[in-house]
Residue frames as qw, qx, qy, qz and C-alpha x, y, z in Angstrom:
[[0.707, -0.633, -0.260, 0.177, -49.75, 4.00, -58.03],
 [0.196, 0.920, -0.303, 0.149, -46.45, 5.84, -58.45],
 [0.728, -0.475, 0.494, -0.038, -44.46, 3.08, -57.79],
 [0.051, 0.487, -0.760, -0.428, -42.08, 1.09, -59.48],
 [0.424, -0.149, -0.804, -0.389, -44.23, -1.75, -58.92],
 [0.412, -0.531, 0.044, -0.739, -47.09, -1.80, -57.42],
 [0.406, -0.224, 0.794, -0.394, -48.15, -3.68, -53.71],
 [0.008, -0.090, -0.989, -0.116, -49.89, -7.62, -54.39],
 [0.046, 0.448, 0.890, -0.071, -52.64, -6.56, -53.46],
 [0.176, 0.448, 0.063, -0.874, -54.08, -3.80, -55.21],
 [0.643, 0.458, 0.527, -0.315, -57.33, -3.76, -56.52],
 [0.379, -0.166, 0.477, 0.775, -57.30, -3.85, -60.52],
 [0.114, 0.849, 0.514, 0.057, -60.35, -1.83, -60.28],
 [0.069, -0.818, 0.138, 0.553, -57.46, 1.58, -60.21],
 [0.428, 0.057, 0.770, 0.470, -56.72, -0.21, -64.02],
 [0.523, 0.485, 0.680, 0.171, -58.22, 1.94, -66.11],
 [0.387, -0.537, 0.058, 0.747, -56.85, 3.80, -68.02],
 [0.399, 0.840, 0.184, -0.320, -58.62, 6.67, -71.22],
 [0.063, 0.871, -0.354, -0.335, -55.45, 7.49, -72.36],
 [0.698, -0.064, 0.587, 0.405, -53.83, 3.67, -73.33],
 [0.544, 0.775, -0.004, -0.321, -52.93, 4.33, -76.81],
 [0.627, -0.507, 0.450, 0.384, -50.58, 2.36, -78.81],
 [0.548, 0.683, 0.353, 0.329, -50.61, 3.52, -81.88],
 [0.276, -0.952, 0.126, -0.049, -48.92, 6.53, -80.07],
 [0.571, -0.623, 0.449, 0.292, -46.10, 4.81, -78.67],
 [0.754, 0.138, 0.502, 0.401, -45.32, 3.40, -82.36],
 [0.375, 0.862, 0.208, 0.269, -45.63, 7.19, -83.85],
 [0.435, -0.819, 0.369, 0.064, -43.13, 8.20, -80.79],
 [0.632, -0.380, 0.631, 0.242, -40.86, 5.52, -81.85],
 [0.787, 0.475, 0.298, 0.257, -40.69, 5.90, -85.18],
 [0.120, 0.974, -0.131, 0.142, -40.01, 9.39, -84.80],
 [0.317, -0.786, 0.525, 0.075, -37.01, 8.50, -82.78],
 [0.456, 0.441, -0.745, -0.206, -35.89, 5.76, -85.62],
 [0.434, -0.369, 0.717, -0.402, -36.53, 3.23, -83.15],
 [0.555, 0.145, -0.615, -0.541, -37.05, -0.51, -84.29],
 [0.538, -0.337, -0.773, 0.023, -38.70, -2.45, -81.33],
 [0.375, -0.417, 0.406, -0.721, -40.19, -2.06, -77.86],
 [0.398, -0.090, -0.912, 0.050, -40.80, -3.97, -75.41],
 [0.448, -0.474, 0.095, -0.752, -43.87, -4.18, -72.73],
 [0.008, -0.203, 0.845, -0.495, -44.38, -5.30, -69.60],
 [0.592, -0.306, -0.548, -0.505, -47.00, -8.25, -69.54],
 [0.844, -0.439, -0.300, 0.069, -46.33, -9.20, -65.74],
 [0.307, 0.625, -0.511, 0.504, -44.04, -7.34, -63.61],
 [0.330, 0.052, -0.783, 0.524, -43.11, -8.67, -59.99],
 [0.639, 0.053, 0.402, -0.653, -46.91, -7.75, -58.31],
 [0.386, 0.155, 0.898, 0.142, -48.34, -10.48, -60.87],
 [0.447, 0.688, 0.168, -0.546, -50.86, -8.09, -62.21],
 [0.522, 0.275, 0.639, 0.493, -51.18, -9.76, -66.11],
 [0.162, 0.507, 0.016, -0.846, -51.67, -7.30, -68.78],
 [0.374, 0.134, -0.668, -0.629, -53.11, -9.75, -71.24],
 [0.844, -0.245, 0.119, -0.462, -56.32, -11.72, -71.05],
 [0.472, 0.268, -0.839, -0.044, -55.06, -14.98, -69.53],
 [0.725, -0.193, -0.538, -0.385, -56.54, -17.93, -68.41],
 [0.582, 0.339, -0.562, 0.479, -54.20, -18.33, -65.79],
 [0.152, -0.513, -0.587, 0.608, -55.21, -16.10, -62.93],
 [0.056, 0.724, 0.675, 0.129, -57.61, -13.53, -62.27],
 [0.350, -0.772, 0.024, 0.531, -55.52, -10.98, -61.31],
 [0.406, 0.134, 0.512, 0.745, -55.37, -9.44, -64.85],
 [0.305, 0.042, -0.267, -0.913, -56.58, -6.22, -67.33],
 [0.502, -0.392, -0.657, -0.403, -60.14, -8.29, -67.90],
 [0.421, -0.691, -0.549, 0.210, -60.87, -7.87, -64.45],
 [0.368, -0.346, -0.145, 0.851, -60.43, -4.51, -64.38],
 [0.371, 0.742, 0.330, -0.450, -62.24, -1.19, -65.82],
 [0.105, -0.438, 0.737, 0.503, -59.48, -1.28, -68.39],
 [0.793, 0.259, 0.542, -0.107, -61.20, -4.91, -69.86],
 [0.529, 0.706, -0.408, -0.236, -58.64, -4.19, -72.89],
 [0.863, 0.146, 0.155, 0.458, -55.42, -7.08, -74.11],
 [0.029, 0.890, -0.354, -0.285, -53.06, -4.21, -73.72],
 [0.529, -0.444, 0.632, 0.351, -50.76, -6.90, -74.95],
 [0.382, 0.581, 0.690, 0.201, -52.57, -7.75, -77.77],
 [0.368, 0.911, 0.122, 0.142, -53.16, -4.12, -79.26],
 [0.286, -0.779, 0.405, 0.385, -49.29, -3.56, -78.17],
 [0.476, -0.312, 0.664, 0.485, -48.40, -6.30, -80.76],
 [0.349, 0.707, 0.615, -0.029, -51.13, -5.84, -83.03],
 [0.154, 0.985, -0.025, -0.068, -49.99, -2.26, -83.95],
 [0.031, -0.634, 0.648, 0.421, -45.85, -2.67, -83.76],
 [0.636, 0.252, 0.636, 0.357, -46.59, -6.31, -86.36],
 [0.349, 0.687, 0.634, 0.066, -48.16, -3.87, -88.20],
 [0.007, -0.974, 0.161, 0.160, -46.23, -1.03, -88.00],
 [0.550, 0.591, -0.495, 0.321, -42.57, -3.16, -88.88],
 [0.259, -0.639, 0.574, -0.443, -41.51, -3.01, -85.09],
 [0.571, -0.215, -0.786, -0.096, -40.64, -6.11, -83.50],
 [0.745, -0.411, -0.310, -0.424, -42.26, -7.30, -81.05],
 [0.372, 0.278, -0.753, 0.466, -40.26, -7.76, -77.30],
 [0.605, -0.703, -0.143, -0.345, -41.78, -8.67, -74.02],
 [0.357, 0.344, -0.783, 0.376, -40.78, -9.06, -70.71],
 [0.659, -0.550, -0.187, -0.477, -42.06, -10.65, -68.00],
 [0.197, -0.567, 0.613, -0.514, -41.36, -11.38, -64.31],
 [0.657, -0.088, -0.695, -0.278, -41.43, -14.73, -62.86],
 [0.062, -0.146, -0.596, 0.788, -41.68, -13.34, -59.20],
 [0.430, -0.628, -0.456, -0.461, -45.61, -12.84, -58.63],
 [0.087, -0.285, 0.522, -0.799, -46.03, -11.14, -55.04],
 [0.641, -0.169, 0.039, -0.748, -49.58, -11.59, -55.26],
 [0.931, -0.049, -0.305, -0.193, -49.21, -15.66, -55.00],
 [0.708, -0.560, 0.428, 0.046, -46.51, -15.25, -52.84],
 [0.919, 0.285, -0.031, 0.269, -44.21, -16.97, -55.40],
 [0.105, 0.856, -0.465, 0.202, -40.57, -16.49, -53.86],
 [0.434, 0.328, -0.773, 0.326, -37.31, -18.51, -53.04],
 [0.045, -0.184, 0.688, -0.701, -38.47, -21.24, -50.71],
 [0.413, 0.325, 0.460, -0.715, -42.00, -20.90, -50.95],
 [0.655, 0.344, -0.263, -0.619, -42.68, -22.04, -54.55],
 [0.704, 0.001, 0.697, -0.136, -44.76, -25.43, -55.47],
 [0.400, 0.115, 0.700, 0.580, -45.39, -27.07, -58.78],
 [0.169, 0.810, 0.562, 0.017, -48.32, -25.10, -59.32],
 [0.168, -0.753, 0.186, 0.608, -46.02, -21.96, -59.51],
 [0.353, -0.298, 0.662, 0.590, -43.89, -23.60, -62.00],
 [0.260, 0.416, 0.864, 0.117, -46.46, -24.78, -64.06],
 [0.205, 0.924, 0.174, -0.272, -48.51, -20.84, -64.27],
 [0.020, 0.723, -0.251, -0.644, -45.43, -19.37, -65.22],
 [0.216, -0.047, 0.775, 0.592, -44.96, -22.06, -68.17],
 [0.236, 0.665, 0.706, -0.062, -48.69, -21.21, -68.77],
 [0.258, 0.945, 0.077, -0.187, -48.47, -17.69, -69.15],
 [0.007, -0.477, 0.655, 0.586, -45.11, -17.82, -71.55],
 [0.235, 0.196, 0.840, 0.448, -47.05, -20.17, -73.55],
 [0.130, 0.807, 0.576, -0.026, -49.98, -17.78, -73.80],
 [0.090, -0.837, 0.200, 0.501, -47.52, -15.17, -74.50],
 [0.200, -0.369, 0.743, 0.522, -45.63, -17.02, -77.09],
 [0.214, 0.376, 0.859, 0.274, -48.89, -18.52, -78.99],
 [0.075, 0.813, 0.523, -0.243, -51.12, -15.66, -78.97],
 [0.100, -0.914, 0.132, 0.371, -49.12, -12.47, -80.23],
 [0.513, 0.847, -0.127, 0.047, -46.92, -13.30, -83.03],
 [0.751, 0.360, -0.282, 0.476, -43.65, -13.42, -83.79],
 [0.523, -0.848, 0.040, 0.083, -42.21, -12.37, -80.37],
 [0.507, 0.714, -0.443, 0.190, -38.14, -11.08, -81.16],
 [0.292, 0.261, -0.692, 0.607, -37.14, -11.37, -77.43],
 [0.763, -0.404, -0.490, 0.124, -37.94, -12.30, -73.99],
 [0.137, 0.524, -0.516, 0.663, -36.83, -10.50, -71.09],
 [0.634, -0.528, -0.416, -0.383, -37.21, -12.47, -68.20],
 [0.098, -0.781, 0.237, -0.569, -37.05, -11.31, -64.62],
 [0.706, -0.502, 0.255, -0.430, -37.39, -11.76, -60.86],
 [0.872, 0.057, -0.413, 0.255, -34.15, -14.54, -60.55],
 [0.701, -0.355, -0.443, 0.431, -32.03, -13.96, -57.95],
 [0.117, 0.660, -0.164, 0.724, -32.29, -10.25, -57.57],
 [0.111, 0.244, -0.651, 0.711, -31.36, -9.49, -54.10],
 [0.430, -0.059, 0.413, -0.801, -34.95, -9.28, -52.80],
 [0.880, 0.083, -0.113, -0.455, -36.40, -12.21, -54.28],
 [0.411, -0.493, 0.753, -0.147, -33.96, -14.77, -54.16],
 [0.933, -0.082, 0.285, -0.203, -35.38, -16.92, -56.28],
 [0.523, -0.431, 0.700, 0.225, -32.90, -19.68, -57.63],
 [0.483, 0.318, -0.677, -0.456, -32.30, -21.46, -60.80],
 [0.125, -0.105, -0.983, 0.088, -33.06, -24.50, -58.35],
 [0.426, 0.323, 0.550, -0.642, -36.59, -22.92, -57.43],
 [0.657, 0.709, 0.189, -0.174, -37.93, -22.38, -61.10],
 [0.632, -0.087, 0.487, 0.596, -35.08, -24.15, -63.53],
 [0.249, 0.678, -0.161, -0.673, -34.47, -21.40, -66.01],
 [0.065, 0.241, -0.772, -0.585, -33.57, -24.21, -68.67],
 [0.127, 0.455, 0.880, -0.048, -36.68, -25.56, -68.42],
 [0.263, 0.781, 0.225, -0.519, -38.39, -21.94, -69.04],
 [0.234, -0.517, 0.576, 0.588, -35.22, -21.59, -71.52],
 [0.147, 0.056, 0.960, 0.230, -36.36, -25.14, -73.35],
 [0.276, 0.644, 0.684, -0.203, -40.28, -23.81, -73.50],
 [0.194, 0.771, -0.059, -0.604, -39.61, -20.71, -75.24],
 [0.019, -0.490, 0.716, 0.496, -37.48, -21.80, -77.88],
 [0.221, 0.090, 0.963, 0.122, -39.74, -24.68, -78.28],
 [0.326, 0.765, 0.532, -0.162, -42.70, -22.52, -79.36],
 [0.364, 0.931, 0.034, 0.014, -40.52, -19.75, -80.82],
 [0.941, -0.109, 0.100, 0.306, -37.72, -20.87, -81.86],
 [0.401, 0.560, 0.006, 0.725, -35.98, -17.77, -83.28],
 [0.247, -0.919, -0.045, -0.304, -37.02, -15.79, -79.97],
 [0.297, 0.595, -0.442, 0.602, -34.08, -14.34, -77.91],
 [0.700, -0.387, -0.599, -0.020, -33.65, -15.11, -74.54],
 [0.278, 0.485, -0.520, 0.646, -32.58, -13.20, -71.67],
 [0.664, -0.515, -0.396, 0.370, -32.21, -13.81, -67.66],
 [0.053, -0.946, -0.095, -0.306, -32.27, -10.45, -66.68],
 [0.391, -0.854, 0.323, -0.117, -29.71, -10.53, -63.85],
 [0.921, -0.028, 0.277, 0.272, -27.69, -13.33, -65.46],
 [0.016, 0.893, -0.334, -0.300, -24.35, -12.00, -66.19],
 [0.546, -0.251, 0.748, 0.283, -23.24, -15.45, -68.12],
 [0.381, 0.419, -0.522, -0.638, -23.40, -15.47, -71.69],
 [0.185, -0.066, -0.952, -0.235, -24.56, -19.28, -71.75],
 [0.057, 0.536, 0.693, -0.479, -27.86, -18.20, -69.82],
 [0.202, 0.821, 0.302, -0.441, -28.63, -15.05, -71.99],
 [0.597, 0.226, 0.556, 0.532, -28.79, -13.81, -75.68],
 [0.024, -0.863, -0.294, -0.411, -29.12, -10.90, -75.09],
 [0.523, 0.081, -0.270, 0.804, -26.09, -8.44, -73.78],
 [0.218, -0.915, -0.336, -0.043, -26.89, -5.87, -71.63],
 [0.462, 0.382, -0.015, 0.800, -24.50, -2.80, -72.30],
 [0.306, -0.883, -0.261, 0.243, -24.27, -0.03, -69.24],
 [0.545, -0.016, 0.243, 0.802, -22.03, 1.77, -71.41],
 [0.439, 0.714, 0.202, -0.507, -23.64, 5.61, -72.20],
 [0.628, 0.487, 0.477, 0.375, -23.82, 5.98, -76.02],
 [0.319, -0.159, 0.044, 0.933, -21.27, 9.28, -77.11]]
């Protein structure tokens, strides 16, 4: 769509894409020494990029019908790279925002991190999104991060954690350095 992200409600019949290749991105990133990547499995439309069970608003309904996530980790296991994801717990498409979210919210998102965290391998890191950024609003009291915090760790216990917009070190293991590099 040319968008950062795209509107809730676009079809994920414009999903399909000739060119995926990730076997690419791991020949790009070797070249540049690089020793992880990370992909977006769910960014702040909801649109999944792995087959989950969760909702229908995913790649399998789409002309796409690939696990981009799956052949993303499939190729860096396999290549040495780890393995990072990140994902948004804002979903436009369900409406899920400060205010507006029920248990059934809570409950998907702990669905799809466990289908992210059982399905794919050793996963190095987490990046997770859509907390109180200015336009979403949601809270730590809408969707308790230690409770998201307490599911990760409990399936992958070595994975890294981060709250994207969390600027406390007891929320996130993972520094985020806006320093340029000389």
């Amino acid at each position: 769509m040319d968008l950062d992200w795209a509107y809730p409600e676009v079809s994920p019949a414009i999903i399909n894409s000739e060119k995926l290749n990730c076997d690419r991105w791991v020949k790009t990133l070797k070249t540049d020494d690089v020793s992880y990547g990370y992909i977006t499995t769910k960014h702040h439309s909801g649109f999944a990029l792995w087959d989950t069970k969760t909702t229908e608003y995913n790649v399998m309904n789409s002309p796409l019908k690939r696990d981009v996530v799956k052949e993303y980790s499939d190729v860096f296991h396999a290549s040495g790279l780890k393995v990072m994801l990140y994902f948004s717990i804002l979903d436009t498409h369900y409406r899920l925002r400060s205010g507006q979210i029920i248990d059934g919210h809570i409950e998907m998102i702990k669905e799809q991190l466990t289908e992210l965290l059982t399905h794919y391998g050793d996963i190095t890191a987490v990046v997770i999104d859509g907390w109180d950024a200015p336009w979403s609003r949601i809270s730590y009291d809408d969707v308790p991060f230690d409770e998201i915090y307490s599911l990760v760790k409990s399936i992958q216990p070595n994975c890294l954690v981060m709250d994207k917009f969390s600027e406390a070190p007891a929320i996130t293991e993972i520094g985020v350095c806006n320093k340029k590099r000389p």
